[in-house]
Each structure stands twice: as structure tokens, then as C-alpha cells.
C-alpha positions as CSV (number, residue, x, y, z in Angstrom):
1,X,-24.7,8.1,-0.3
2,X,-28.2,9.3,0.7
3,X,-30.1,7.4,3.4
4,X,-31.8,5.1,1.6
5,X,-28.6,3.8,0.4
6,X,-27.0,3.7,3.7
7,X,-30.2,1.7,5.7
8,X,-29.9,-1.2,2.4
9,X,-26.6,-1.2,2.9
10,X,-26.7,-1.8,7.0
11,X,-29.0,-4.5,6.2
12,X,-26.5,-6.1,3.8
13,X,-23.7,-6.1,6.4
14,X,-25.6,-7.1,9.5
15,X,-26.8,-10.2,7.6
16,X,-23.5,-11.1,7.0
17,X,-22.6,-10.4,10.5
18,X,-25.2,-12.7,11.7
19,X,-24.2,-15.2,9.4
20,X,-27.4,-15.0,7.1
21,X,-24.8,-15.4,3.9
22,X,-27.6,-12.6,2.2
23,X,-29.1,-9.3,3.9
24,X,-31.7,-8.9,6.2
25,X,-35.1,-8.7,5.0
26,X,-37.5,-5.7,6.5
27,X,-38.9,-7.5,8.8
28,X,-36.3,-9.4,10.0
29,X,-34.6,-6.1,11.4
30,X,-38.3,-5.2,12.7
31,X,-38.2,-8.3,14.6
32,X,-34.8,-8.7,15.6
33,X,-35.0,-5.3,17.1
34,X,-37.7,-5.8,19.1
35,X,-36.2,-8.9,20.7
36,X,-33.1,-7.2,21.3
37,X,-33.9,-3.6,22.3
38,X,-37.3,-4.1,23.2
39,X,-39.2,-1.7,21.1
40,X,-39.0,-1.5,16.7
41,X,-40.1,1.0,13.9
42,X,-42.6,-0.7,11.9
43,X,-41.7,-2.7,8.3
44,X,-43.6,-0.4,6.4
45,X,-41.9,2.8,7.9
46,X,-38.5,1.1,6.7
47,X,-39.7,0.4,3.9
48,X,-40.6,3.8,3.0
49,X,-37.2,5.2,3.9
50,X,-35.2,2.6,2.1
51,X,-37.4,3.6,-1.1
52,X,-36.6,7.5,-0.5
53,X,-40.0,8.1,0.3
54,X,-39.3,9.4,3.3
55,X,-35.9,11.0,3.5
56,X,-35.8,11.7,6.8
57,X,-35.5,10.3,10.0
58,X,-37.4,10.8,13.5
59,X,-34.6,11.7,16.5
60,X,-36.4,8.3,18.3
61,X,-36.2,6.3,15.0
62,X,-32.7,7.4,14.1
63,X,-31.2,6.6,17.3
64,X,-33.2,3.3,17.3
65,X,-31.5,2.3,13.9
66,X,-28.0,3.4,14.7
67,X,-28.2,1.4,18.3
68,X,-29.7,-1.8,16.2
69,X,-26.8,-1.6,13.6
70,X,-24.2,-0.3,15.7
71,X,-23.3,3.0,13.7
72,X,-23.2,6.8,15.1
73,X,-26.8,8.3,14.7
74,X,-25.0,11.3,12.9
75,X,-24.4,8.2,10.0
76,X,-28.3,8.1,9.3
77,X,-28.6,11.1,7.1
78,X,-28.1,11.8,3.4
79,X,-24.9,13.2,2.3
80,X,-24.6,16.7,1.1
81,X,-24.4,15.7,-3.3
82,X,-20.6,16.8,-3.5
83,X,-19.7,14.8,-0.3
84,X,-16.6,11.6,-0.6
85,X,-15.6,8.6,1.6
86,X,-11.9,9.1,0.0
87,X,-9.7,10.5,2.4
88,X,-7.8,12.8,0.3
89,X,-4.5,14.5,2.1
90,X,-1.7,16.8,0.0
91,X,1.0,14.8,2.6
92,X,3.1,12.9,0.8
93,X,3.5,9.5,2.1
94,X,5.4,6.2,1.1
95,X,2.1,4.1,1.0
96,X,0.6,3.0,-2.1
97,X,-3.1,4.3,-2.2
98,X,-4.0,1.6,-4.9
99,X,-2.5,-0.8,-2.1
100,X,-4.2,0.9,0.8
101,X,-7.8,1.1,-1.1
102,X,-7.5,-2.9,-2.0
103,X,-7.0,-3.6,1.6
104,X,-10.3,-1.3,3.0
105,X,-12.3,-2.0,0.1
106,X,-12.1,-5.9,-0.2
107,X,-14.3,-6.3,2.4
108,X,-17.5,-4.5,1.4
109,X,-17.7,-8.0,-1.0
110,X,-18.2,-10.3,1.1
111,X,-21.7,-11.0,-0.4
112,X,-19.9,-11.5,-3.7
113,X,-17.3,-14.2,-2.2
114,X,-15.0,-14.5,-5.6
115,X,-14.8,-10.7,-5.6
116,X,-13.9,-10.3,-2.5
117,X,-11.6,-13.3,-2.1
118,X,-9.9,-11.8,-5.9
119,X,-9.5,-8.5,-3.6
120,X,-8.4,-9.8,-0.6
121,X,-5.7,-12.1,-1.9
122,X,-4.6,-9.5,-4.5
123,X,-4.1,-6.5,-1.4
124,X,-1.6,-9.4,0.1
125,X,0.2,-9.9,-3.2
126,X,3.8,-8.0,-3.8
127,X,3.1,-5.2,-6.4
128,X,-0.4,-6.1,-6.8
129,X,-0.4,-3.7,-10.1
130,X,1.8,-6.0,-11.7
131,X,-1.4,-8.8,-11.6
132,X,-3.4,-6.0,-12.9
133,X,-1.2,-5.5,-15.7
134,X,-1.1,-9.3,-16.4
135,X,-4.5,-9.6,-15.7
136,X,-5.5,-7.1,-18.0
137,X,-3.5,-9.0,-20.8
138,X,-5.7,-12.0,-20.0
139,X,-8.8,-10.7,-21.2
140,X,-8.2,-10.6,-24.5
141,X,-8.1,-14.6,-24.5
142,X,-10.7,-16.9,-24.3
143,X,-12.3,-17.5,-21.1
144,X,-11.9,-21.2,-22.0
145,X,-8.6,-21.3,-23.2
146,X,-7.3,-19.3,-19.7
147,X,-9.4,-22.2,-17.7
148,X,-7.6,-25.3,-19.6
149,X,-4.1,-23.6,-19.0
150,X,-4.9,-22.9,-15.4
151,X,-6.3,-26.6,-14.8
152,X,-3.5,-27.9,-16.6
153,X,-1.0,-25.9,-13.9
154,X,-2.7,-27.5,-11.3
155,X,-5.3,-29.8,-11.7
156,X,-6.0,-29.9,-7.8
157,X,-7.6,-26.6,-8.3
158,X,-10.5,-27.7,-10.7
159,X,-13.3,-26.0,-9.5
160,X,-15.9,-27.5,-11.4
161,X,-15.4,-25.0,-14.2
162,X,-15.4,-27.6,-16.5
């Protein structure tokens, strides 16, 4: 993820911290910054970063930024092109890595609520790769067909889909 990548996606998760239901805009984290530390960068340097017009950070700027969104200033760079996030290991362990990735992944949706409630309820499910499998069956019918069936299961659970 270069840096660009990583200040968009700060904004994204503070606005959901702050209850904003959407990310930050630019000057929003101008102004917020300000009012909580005191001193800002202005919208149009931001702007230039998050567009990868500038790809690098000022020492001042970067510890500014990680301070506003509460991440290590060594988390404001670009990573090197062949760098993961995976945490790879050659220990064998009795986890299930589908399992374990559901559970740390479902909540970088939150700005997608289905997704990430589909994600979050399916890491808490017993053998969540059987729903995939059965899942996976369900897409070859009709969208409509798999809404009447479900409705007709439950019709407390109409969610205005019809």
C-alpha cells in the first residue's frame, strides 16, 4: 500500500470512528486537527499526497498525521512493491487461516454494512466453508427466486426486498 492509499484509508476509518457513517473529507482532518492538536498541514498539501503527487512526507507533517490518526509515524510511508500484510509462518498450527482471516478482515467493511455484517456473522458460524460451498451453489439461481424462498422461511425478515 503506498501512502496515498494508507492517508485515504485513515480517513475512511476515523470517520467511522467518529461516527460520520462515511470518511473524512480534507478539510475536515485540516480542521479537526487544529482543534485538537493545535496546529494542521494545509488541505491542499493533503491533497497532494493522497493524489501521489507528493510521495513523501515532512518529519513535522508525518508525525502530525500519525498523532491525528493514532498510528506509528513509521506507518506513513509507501511500502517497498513486494511487501504483504499476510503473516505468513511455516509452524503448523490447528487454526484455520480462512477462519482467522474472516475474523481480522470483517472489519475493514464497516463502510459497506451488508459486507461486513455477511463477514462478521459468517467468522462466528461452525465451518464457515461449508456456507461457502452452499453459497456458492446459490448463485447459479435467480436472485428472485432465492429472495421468495428466504421470505417464505421467515417472513419476519422481509427487508424490503420486495
Amino acid at each position: 500500500m503506498n501512502l496515498s492509499e494508507k492517508i485515504k484509508h485513515l480517513r475512511e476509518v476515523e470517520g467511522e470512528l467518529r461516527g460520520l457513517n462515511r470518511p473524512m473529507t480534507q478539510m475536515e482532518v485540516v480542521k479537526a486537527m487544529q482543534e485538537e492538536l493545535n496546529e494542521s498541514i494545509s488541505q491542499a498539501y493533503l491533497s497532494q499526497l493522497e493524489k501521489g503527487k507528493r510521495v513523501h512526507l515532512t518529519a513535522t507533517s508525518r508525525i502530525l498525521l500519525a498523532n491525528f490518526f493514532k498510528v506509528h509515524p513509521a506507518y506513513l510511508v509507501s511500502d517497498p512493491p513486494d511487501y504483504s500484510t499476510d503473516l505468513l509462518t511455516d509452524m503448523e498450527n490447528d487454526t484455520d487461516r480462512f477462519e482467522t482471516w474472516l475474523i481480522a478482515s470483517a472489519a475493514e467493511w464497516q463502510s459497506e454494512p451488508e459486507i461486513y455484517s455477511f463477514f462478521r456473522n459468517l467468522s462466528s458460524v461452525e465451518n464457515p466453508r461449508r456456507y461457502l460451498a452452499v453459497f456458492e451453489q446459490l448463485l447459479h439461481e435467480p436472485v428472485e427466486e432465492l429472495e421468495h424462498l428466504v421470505h417464505s422461511y421467515n417472513p419476519s425478515k422481509d427487508n424490503g426486498n420486495r
